[in-house]
N, C-alpha and C positions, 0 to 999 in steps of 0.2 A: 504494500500500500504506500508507505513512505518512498519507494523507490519509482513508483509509478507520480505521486506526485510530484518528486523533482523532477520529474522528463518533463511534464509539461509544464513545470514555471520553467523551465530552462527556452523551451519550445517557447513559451510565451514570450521571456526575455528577448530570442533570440527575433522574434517578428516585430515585437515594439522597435529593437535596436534597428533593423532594416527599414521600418515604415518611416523610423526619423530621420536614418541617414538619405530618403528618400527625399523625405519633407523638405528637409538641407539644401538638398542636392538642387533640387528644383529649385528651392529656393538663388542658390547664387549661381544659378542659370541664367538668371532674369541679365535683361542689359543694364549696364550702369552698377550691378552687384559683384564687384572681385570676390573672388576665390575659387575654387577645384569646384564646381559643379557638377561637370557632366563626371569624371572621378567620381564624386560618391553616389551618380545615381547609376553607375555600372557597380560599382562596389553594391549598392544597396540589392541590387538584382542577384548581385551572384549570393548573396546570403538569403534572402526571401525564395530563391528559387528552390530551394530545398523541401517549401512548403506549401508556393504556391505555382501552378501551373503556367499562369501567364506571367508570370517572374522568369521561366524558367525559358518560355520562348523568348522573351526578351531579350535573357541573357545571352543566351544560343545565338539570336542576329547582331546583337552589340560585335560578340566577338568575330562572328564570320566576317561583318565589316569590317571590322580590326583588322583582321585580317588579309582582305580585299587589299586596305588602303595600304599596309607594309607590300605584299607582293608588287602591286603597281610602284610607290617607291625603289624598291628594289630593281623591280624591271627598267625602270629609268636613270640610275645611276648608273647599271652595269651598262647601259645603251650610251651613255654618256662616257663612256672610261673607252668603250670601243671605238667611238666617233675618234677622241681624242688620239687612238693609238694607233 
């Protein structure tokens, strides 16, 4: 019983913690607001995804773009190194 309780304050903790680093995130998103935005609302996805489904697609196309946008960088340096050489 007491073991089953902690799982879920911990579950609880760990969704509060995500929905604020969400809240955050959004928030100094906004223009005119410095700081890491889009940062904690990828951070906030990769920790909510554990629990929640469209967190978890989220997270899945955050990084695929991530991804996208390094391979195309990539692709354009090495094309750049070859022009030059």
């Amino acid at each position: 019983m007491i073991h089953a309780t902690g799982n879920l304050l911990w579950r609880l903790c760990r969704i509060t913690f995500g929905l604020v680093l969400l809240a955050l995130g959004i928030f100094l998103s906004l223009p005119g607001i410095p700081g890491p935005g889009i940062i904690l609302i990828v951070l906030s996805f990769g920790i909510l995804s554990h629990h929640f489904h469209w967190a978890h697609r989220a997270h899945v196309y955050v990084k695929q773009k991530w991804h996208e946008v390094l391979d195309r960088r990539t692709n354009t340096s090495a094309k750049k190194e070859s022009d030059h050489g």
